[in-house]
C-alpha positions in Angstrom: 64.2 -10.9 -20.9 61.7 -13.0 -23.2 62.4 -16.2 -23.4 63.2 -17.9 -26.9 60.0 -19.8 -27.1 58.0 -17.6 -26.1 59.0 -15.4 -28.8 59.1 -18.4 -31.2 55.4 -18.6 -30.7 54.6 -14.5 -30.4 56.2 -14.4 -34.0 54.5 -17.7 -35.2 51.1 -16.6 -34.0 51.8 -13.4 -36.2 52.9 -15.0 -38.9 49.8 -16.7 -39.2 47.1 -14.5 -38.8 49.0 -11.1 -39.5 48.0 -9.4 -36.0 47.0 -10.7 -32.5 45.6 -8.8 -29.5 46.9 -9.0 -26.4 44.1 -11.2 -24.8 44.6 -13.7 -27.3 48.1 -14.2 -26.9 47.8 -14.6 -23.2 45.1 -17.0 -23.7 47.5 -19.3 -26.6 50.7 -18.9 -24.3 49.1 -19.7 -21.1 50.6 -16.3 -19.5 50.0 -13.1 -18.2 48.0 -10.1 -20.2 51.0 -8.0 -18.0 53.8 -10.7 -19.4 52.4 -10.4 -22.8 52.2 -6.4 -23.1 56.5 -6.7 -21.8 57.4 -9.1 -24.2 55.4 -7.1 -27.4 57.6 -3.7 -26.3 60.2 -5.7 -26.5 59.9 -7.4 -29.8 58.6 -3.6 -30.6 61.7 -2.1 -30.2 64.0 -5.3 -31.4 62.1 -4.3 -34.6 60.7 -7.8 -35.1 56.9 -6.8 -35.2 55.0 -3.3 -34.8 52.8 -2.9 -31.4 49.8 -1.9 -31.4 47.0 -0.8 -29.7 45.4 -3.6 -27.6 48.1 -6.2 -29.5 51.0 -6.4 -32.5 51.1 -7.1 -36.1 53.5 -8.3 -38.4 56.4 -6.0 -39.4 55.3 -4.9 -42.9 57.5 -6.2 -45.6 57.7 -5.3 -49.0 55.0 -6.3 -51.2 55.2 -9.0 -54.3 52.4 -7.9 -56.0 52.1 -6.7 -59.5 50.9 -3.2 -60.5 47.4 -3.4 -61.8 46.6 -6.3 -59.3 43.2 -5.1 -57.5 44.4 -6.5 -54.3 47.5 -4.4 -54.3 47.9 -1.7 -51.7 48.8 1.4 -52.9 52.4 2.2 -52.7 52.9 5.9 -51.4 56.5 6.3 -52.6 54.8 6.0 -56.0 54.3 9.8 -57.1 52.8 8.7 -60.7 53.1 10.5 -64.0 53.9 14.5 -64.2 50.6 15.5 -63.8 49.9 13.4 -60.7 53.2 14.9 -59.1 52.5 18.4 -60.2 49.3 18.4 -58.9 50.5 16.8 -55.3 53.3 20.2 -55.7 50.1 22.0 -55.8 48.5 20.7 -52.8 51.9 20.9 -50.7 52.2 24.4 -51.8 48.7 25.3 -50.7 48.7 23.3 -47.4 52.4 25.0 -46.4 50.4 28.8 -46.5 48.6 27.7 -44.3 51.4 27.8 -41.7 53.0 30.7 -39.9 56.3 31.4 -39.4 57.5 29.9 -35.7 54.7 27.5 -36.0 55.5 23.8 -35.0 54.4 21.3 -37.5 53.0 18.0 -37.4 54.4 16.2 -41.2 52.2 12.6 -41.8 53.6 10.1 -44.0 52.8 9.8 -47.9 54.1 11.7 -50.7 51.7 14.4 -50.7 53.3 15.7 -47.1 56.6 15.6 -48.2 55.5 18.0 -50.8 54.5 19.7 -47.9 57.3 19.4 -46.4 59.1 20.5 -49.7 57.1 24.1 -49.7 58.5 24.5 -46.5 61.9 25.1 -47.1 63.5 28.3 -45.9 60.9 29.0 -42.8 61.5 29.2 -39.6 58.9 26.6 -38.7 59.3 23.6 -36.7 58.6 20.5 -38.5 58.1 17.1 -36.2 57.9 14.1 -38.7 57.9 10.0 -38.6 58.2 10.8 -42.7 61.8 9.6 -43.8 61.1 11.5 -47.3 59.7 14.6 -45.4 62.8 14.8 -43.5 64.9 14.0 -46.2 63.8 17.1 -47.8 64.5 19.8 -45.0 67.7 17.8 -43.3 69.6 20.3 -44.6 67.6 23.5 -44.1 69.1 25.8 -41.4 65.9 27.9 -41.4 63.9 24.7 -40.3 64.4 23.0 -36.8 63.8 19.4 -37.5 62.7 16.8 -35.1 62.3 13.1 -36.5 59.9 10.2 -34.5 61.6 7.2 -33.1 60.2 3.9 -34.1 60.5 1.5 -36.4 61.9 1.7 -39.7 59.7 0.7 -42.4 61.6 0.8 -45.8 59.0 0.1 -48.7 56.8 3.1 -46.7 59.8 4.9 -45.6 57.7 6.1 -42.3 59.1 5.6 -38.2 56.1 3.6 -37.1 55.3 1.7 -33.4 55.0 2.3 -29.9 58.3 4.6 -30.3 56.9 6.6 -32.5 53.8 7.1 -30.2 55.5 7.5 -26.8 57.0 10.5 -28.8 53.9 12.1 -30.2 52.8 12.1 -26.5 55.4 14.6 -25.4 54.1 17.0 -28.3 52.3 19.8 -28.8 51.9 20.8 -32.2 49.9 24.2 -34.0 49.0 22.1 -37.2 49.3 18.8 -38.4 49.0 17.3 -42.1 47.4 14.3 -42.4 46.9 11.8 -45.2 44.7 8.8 -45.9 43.8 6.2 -48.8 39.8 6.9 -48.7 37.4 9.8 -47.5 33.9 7.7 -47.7 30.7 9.4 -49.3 29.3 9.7 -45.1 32.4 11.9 -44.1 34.7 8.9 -42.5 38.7 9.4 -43.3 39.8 5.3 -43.4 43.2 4.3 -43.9 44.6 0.6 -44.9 47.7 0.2 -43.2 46.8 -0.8 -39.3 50.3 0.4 -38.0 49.9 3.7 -39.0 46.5 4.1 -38.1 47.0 5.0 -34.2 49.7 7.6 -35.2 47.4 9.7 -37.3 45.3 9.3 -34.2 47.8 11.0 -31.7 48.8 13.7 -34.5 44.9 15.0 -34.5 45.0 15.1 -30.6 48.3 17.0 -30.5 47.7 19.7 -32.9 45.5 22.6 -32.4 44.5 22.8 -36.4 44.3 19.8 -38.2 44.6 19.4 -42.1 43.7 16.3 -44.2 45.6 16.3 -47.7 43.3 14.4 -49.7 43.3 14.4 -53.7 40.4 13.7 -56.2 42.0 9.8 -55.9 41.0 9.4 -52.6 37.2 9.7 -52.8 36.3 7.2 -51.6 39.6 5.5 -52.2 40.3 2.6 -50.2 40.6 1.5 -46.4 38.7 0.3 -43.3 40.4 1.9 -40.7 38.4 4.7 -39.8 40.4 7.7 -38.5 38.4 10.5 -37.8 35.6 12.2 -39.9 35.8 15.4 -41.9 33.5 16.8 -39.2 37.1 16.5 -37.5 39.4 18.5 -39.4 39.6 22.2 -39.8 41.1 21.9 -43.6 40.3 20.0 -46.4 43.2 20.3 -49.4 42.0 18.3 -52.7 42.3 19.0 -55.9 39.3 19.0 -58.6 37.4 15.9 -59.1 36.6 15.4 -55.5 33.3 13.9 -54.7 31.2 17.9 -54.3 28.7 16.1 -52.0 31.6 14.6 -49.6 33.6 17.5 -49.3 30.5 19.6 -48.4 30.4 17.6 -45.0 33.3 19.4 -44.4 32.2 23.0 -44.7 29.0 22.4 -43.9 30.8 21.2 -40.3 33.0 25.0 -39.9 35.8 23.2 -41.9 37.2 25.1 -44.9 38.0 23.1 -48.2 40.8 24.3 -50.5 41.2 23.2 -54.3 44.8 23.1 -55.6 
């Protein structure tokens, strides 16, 4: 068991600086790397921060910024107008023919995946998702076996995120996974902004055998520091028109194949 002040100053510490690696809360609580890694699985799965790789950061909490503010993160659960969420239809519709029947599938989160995961209804596919929108789309498709990830709930992002959500990906072994991202830079790297999510987009391009990155126009170079992978990485590019020509060259240029919805 963790004892109450040392997860009084865990949560502190956290609330402060918005993440911590292990070291350095071994080194502030005078204890144990081995003592600090227990406690963070444990406040993991209480749901009271998200572990990470090497350390923990804050559980995510809804933001109070306003629309338009340039320091706002993008919301994925915001679709946009009509012809945003036709065109994400298109991409979802594109990226599901790209799967066979009795394939397992790897769903990221984000809205264009569950548009994905949309297109998919009525195959006999296997569909493996941390999405909460993704799987709210198929939960009631008999032709579809649906396995969802443990972890921790995030509401504002709807995803299963944290060490849970990991352990799980470990015991997979997917044909294709769908990835998104919030920026494909001019050199090639895929960056994300949200660190918790970051190491599970990781493990889902380990465990599949194809990988596809669902990218629209939006995205280049969108936003993000987290680098992911590079489109020298993945074997499909979905976009839609608009996307930077010279960017999404790096992709064919590396064997990859880049479709336009």
């Amino acid at each position: 068991m963790i004892s109450k002040a040392r997860r009084t100053r865990i949560l502190d510490a956290l609330a402060v600086d918005g993440s911590a690696s292990v070291r350095e809360l071994a080194e502030r609580l005078d204890v144990s790397e081995s003592t600090i890694r227990r406690d963070l699985q444990r406040l993991d799965e209480n749901g009271e921060l998200v572990r990470t790789y090497g350390g923990a950061v804050v559980q995510p909490r809804a933001t109070s910024v306003q629309p338009g503010d340039p320091e706002r993160l993008e919301d994925p659960w915001t679709v946009g107008d009509d012809t945003e969420a036709s065109l994400k239809a298109a991409m979802g519709r594109a990226a599901a023919d790209l799967v066979a029947d009795d394939q397992v599938v790897l769903l990221d989160i984000g809205t264009t995946t569950s548009f994905v995961a949309r297109a998919l209804r009525g195959r006999p596919v296997t569909v493996i998702t941390g999405n909460v929108a993704a799987f709210d789309e198929l939960r009631d498709d008999e032709a579809v076996r649906l396995v969802l990830l443990g972890g921790v709930f995030r509401r504002n992002y709807r995803s299963l995120v944290g060490s849970l959500a990991q352990s799980a990906l470990d015991q997979v072994s997917a044909d294709i996974a769908f990835l998104s991202c919030t920026g494909v830079r001019e050199n090639g790297s895929v960056v994300d902004d949200m660190a918790v999510e970051a190491p599970i987009k990781q493990r889902m391009l380990a465990v599949a055998d194809r990988s596809v990155l669902m990218a629209s126009d939006r995205k280049f170079p969108g936003t993000g520091s987290l680098r992911l992978c590079s489109l020298a990485d993945v074997d499909t590019l979905v976009t839609t028109e608009g996307a930077n020509p010279n960017t999404t060259r790096l992709c064919t240029e590396a064997g990859g194949t880049v479709i336009v919805a």
